[in-house]
N, C-alpha and C positions, 0 to 999 in steps of 0.2 A: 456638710455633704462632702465639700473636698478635702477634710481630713482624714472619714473614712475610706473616702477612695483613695488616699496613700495611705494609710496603715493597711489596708485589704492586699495594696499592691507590696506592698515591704511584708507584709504575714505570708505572700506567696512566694515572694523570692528566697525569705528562709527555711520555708516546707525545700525547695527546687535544690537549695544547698542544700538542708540536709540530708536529700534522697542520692545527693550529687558522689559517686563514690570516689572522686579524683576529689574535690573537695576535702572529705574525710579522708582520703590516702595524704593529702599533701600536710592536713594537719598531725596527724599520727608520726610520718617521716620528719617534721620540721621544715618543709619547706613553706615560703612568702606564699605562695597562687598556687592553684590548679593547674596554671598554666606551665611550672614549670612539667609537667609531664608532658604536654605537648612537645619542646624540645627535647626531653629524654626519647620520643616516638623517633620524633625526627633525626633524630642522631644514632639512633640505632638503625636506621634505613640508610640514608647515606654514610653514617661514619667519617664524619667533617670535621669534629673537635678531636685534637690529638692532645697529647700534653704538651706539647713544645709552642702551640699554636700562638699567635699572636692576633687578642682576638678581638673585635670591638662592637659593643651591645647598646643597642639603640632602643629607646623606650623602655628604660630598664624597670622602675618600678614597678612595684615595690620591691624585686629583688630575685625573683623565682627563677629566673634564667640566669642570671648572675650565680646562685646558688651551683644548678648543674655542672656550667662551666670552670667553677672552683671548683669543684671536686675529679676534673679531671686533666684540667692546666696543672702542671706542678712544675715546668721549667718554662713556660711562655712568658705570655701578659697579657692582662686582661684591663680594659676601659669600660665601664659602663656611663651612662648619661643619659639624663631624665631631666626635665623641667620641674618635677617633684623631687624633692629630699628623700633620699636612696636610705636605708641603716648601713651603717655598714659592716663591710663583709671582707675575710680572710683572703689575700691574695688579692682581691679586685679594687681598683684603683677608681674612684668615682670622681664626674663631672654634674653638678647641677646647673642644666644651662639647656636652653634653646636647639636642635640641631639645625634648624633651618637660618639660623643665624650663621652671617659667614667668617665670623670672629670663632665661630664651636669648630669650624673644620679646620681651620686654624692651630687650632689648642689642641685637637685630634694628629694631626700632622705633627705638631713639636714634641707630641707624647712617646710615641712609638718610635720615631726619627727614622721609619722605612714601613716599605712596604707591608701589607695586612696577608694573615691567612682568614681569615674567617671574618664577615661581617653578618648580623643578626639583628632582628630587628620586630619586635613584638607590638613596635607601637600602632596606636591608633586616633585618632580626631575624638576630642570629648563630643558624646552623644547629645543629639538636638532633640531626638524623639522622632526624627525624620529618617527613615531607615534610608531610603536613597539618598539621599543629603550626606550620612553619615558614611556611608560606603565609600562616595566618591570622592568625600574630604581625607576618608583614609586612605583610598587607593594612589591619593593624590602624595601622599606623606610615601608610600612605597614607592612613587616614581620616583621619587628627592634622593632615597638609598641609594637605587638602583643608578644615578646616575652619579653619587658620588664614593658610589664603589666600584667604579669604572676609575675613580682617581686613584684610591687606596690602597685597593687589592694587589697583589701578585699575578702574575699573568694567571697558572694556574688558581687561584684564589676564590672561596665561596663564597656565595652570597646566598641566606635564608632570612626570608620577611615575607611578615604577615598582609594578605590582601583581602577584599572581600567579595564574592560574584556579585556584579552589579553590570549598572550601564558599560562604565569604563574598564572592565574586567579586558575587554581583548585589549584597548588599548596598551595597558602597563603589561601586560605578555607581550607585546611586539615590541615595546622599548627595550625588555627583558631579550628576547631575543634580537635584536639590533648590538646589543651588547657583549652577550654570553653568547659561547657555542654551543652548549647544552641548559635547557630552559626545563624542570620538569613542575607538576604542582601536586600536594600531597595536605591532605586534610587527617590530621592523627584524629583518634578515637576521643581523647581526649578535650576536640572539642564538641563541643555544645550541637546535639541533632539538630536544634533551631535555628544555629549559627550559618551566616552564608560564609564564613572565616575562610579562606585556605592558606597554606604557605609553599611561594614561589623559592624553588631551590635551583642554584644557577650556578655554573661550575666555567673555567676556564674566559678568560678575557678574549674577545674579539679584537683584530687589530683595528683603528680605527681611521 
């Protein structure tokens, strides 16, 4: 009985991709995830990656945001870092490592040897099955950005990362705004109708 009931559940999920047209767009184009078109959304609204940017991606895996950001860096730098073994990729410099470890900000800091333009960040808390559970463990991963992009960044300096509407949704927008002088939130097409996903987009450092 409980095998059927995961093979029914995995027979559904691959009908959901293959209806999914960011899916089939991402395979077609060569990119890692779907998700890199969410960043392509996203960047095409604010206009935050430039080429010269010096930029650092969080929750990189498997690669799909990493992808974007090369192909439009050609005189910055780029850091990605994941807990997962990254492939690697043209231009982008990988860390497999923890970021909530405080040896990874560390290794962050000696990489770039100055200030950040751009911090990004797609990660999220492995799923428990417990939707509120999962929300808040990941909302909890975009407070950690959010306050140690207040270290990195540039005064004028951005910050995009992925949150999800839940309990603690105001909470990490007031952190967000405690920090930045402009806070806004933008959910691209590209995610999931079912998804409570958004991404906090936050510009310019507060003095503190």
């Amino acid at each position: 009985m409980k095998r059927s009931k995961k093979k029914k559940k995995s027979n559904t999920w691959k009908i959901k991709q293959h209806r999914d047209q960011f899916f089939k767009k991402s395979k077609i184009l060569g990119y890692r995830s779907r998700s890199a078109f969410k960043l392509i959304e996203l960047n095409k609204k604010y206009k935050f990656i430039k080429k010269n940017s010096k930029l650092l991606d969080i929750g990189a895996y498997p690669g799909g945001w990493a992808q974007v950001t090369s192909k439009i860096i050609t005189t910055g730098k780029i850091l990605s870092l994941d807990i997962k073994k990254m492939d690697e990729l043209k231009n982008v410099s990988f860390l497999q490592t923890d970021f909530l470890e405080e040896k990874t900000q560390d290794k962050i800091f000696n990489f770039f040897k100055d200030k950040l333009d751009v911090v990004i960040s797609d990660m999220a808390a492995n799923t428990t099955g417990n939707k509120s559970l999962d929300s808040i463990r990941t909302n909890q991963l975009c407070a950690e950005v959010v306050r140690f992009s207040t270290k990195i960044l540039k005064p004028n300096g951005v910050l995009v990362s992925k949150l999800f509407m839940g309990d603690d949704f105001v909470e990490v927008k007031e952190l967000a705004k405690s920090r930045f002088k402009k806070v806004e939130f933008f959910k691209p097409e590209a995610s999931r109708n079912e998804s409570k996903e958004t991404y906090l987009h936050c510009v310019t450092l507060r003095t503190l």
